[in-house]
C-alpha positions, 0 to 999 in steps of 0.5 A, a space after each residue: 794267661 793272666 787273669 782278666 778282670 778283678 775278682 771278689 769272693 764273697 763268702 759264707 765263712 772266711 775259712 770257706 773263702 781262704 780255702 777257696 782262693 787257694 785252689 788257683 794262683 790267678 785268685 792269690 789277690 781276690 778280696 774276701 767279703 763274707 756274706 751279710 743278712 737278708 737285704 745287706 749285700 749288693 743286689 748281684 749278690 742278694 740275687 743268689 742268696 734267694 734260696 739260702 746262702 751258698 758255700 762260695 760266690 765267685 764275683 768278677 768285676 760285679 758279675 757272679 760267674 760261679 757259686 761253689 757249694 761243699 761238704 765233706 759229710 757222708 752222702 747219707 738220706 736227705 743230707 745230700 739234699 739239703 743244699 741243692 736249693 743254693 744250687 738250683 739258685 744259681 742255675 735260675 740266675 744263670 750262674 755256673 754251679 759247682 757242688 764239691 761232695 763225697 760220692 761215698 763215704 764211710 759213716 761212722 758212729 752206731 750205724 757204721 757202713 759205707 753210704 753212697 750219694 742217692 742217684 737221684 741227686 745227679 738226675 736233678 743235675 742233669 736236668 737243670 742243665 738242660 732246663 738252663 743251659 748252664 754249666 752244673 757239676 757234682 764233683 767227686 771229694 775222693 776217699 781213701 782205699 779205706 772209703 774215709 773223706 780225704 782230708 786237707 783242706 781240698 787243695 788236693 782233690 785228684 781221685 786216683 791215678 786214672 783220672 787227676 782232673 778236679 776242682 783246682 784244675 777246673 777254676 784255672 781252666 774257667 779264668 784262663 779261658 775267660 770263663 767261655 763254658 764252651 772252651 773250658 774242656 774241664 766242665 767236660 771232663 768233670 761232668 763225663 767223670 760225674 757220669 761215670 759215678 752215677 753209674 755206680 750208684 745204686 739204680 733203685 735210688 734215681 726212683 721213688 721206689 724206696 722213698 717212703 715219703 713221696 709219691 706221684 697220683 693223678 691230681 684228681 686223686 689228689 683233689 679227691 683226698 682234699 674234697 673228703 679231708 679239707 673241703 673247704 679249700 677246694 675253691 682255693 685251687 687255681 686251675 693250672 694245678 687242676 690242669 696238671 695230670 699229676 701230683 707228687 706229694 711229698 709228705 714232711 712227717 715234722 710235729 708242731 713240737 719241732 717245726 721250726 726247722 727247714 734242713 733237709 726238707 727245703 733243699 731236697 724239695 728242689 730236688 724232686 721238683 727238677 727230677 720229677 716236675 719241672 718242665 721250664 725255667 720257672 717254678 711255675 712251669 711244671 708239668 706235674 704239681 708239687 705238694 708239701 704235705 704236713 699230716 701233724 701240722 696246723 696251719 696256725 703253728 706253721 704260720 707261727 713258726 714258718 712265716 713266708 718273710 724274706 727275712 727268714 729260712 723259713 721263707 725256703 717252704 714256700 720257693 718251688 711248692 705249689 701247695 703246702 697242705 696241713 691238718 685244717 687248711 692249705 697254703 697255695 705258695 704262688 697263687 
């Protein structure tokens, strides 16, 4: 079947875009537009830019109907993280997501070893599916018998021999079936295949059991830790995050000396969020609150040089947070 409608992708970087057109022949004629600044794209596209700019946004006929995020880096700590914003975007304008990445990999360097994505990444996955009820998948960048990225542009992305399906093989099915989710029998078997690989995951990494830097208490807990450290602010507190039984409190061990800086921090507060907080659509439909925490922070220098301003990332701080405590105050994100 020929492809129906005219295709535009719209592109973080033109190499990005040539990759992408290549994975299906019904893309062989798409027009390539790389991603402009804040405020210069259209607004289909500005909407899908709210939380960072994404690898690939799929346009048919000026309707975005997929966002491609990939990265061939070893899933290692917050790096796996550091997008999930882009993603959590999409899923937030309805807009199916696809996030092309190593299960493992081998790292190397000084501290070489063999590195495996968090299972908590799918978790959050799974559970912006449910939330949005759009179609959402980490699909696997496969490795040779030696755990090393395959290389090659990801034209040829087949796992093994068990199981070929992949990214090529999913942009043709969504276009020849007019991108009906419910048809298109390889989101299935690409997501079946995402659960099979979260099974060989590590379980203690879907917890917060080894994170050192998060951690869930009763909100009044957390209040009391404010009446003794900031008392000032306890009249800025709204009551639905009094409201709310608990509080996960992510602390950002960032210094004023190097605070101008978002990656990984922004993107992997998405992911807690999903995992551990949200109850609805909305950021602020949560059932436990978010806190970022800055234990070496003024609020001064962050304001300095974190503004809440469309123009900049450091807009991303300010997203799915309730609160934002530093040394001598608060930020409340959404009043």
């Amino acid at each position: 079947m020929a492809a129906r409608g005219n295709f535009t992708i719209y592109c973080d970087d033109e190499h990005e875009g040539e990759w992408f057109r290549r994975l299906s022949p019904q893309l062989a004629n798409a027009e390539l537009i790389t991603l402009q600044g804040t405020g210069e794209n259209p607004p289909f596209i500005e909407r899908l830019l709210r939380y960072d700019r994404p690898d690939i946004i799929l346009v048919r006929d000026l309707t975005p109907v997929l966002v491609v995020e990939q990265t061939h880096e070893v899933p290692s700590g917050h790096n796996v993280g550091q997008r999930f914003g882009r993603l959590a975007n999409a899923m937030e304008e309805g807009v199916m997501a696809v996030f092309f990445i190593p299960f493992r990999a081998m790292k190397h360097g000084r501290f070489a070893s063999l590195c495996f994505m968090p299972r908590r990444f799918v978790s959050a996955i799974e559970r912006m599916r449910e939330i949005h009820d759009t179609p959402i998948l980490a699909v696997n960048w496969p490795v040779d018998e030696n755990d090393e990225v395959v290389m090659g542009g990801g034209e040829v992305i087949q796992e093994n021999d068990a199981f070929r399906v992949g990214l090529s093989e999913l942009i043709n099915d969504l276009i020849t079936n007019d991108f009906d989710y419910i048809n298109c029998i390889t989101i299935d078997a690409l997501w079946t295949r995402m659960l099979q690989l979260k099974e060989e995951l590590d379980p203690q990494t879907d917890t917060l059991e080894r994170v050192g830097s998060v951690e869930i208490i009763p909100t009044n807990e957390y209040l009391q830790r404010l009446r003794q450290h900031l008392p000032q602010v306890l009249g800025d507190i709204p009551d639905t995050f009094q409201a709310r039984e608990n509080t996960l409190v992510y602390t950002v061990g960032m210094t004023e000396e190097h605070c101008n800086r978002t990656d990984p921090y922004t993107g992997q507060q998405f992911i807690y969020d999903y995992q551990f907080c949200r109850n609805g659509r909305t950021v602020n439909e949560k059932h436990t609150n978010l806190v970022l925490y800055f234990p070496r922070i003024s609020i001064a220098r962050w304001q300095e040089t974190n503004p809440n301003v469309p123009e900049r990332k450091s807009r991303l701080w300010y997203m799915t947070a309730d609160l934002l405590e530093f040394t001598d105050h608060i930020i409340m994100a959404r009043p």
